[in-house]
C-alpha positions, -999 to 999 in steps of 0.1 A, spaced: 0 0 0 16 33 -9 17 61 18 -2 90 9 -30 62 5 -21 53 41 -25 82 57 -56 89 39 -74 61 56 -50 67 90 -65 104 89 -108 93 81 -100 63 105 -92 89 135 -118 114 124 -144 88 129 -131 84 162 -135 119 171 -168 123 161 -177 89 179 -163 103 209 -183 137 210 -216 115 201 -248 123 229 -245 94 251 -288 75 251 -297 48 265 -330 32 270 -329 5 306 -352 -20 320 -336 -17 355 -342 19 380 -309 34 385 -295 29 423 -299 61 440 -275 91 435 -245 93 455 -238 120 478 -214 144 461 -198 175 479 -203 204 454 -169 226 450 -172 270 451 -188 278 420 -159 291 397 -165 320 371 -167 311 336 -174 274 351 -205 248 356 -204 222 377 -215 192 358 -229 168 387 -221 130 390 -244 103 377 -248 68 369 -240 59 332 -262 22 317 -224 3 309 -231 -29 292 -255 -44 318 -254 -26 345 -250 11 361 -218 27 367 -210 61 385 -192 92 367 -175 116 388 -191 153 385 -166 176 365 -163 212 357 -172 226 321 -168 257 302 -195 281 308 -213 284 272 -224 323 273 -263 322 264 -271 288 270 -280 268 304 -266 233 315 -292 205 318 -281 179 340 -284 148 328 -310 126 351 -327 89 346 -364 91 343 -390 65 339 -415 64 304 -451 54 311 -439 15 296 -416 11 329 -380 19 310 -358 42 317 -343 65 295 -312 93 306 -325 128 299 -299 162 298 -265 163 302 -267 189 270 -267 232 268 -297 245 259 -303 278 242 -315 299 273 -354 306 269 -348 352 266 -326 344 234 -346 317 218 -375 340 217 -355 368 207 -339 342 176 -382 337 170 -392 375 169 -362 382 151 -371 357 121 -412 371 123 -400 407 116 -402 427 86 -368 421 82 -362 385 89 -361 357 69 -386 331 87 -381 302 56 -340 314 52 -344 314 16 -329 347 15 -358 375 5 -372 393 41 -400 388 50 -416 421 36 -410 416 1 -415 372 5 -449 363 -9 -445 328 5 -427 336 40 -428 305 57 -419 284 23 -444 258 23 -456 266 -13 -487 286 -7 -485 322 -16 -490 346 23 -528 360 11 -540 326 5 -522 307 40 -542 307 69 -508 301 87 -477 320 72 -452 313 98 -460 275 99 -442 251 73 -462 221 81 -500 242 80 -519 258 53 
């Protein structure tokens, strides 16, 4: 094999690794989750979260990750991640991912409605779109302009 075809499948062999290691962790479980353990929470730090401990579903059973510090994201909130149980019995891990904080999602909405948004991002504002949410029916004649899925 020559070696600038090595590398090339060296290189896409570790990206894949990469992505594979920033993947959302899910899992869906049979079995409730033993009860948290009792963690002491360190001084908040500025610029900081503290990511709490939980149990991770490892194989067949539950294992415990330390809590850790994490980069404060400016304009989104940490949801911790937490097990809860689905109407069938299972449980399923839910958080443990930055959400968009709720004052600058709204903002991101009212921006995109104005005049001089671009609600369907096709790249005409709003104002001078005659179909402005870009579900093929012209704004006089849809009951619903801002909804994709409605007319």
């Amino acid at each position: 094999m020559n070696k600038p075809l090595l590398g090339a499948v060296l290189a896409a062999t570790l990206m894949g690794l990469g992505a594979a290691a920033h993947a959302q962790y899910n899992a869906i479980v049979s079995v409730a989750p033993p009860a948290p353990r009792h963690e002491v929470v360190p001084t908040a730090r500025p610029g900081w979260v503290w990511a709490p401990g939980h149990y991770v579903w490892r194989g067949s059973e539950y294992a415990w990750m330390e809590g850790s510090w994490m980069r404060d994201r400016s304009g989104y909130e940490y949801r911790e991640p937490r097990w809860v149980q689905r109407g069938n019995g299972e449980w399923v891990m839910v958080g443990g991912n930055w959400e968009q904080r709720m004052a600058q999602r709204e903002a991101r909405r009212a921006e995109r409605r104005s005049p001089n948004g671009d609600f369907d991002g096709d790249g005409i504002l709003n104002f001078q779109d005659r179909d402005i949410d870009g579900d093929g029916v012209r704004n006089r004649r849809d009951a619903f302009p801002y909804n994709p899925r409605r007319s």
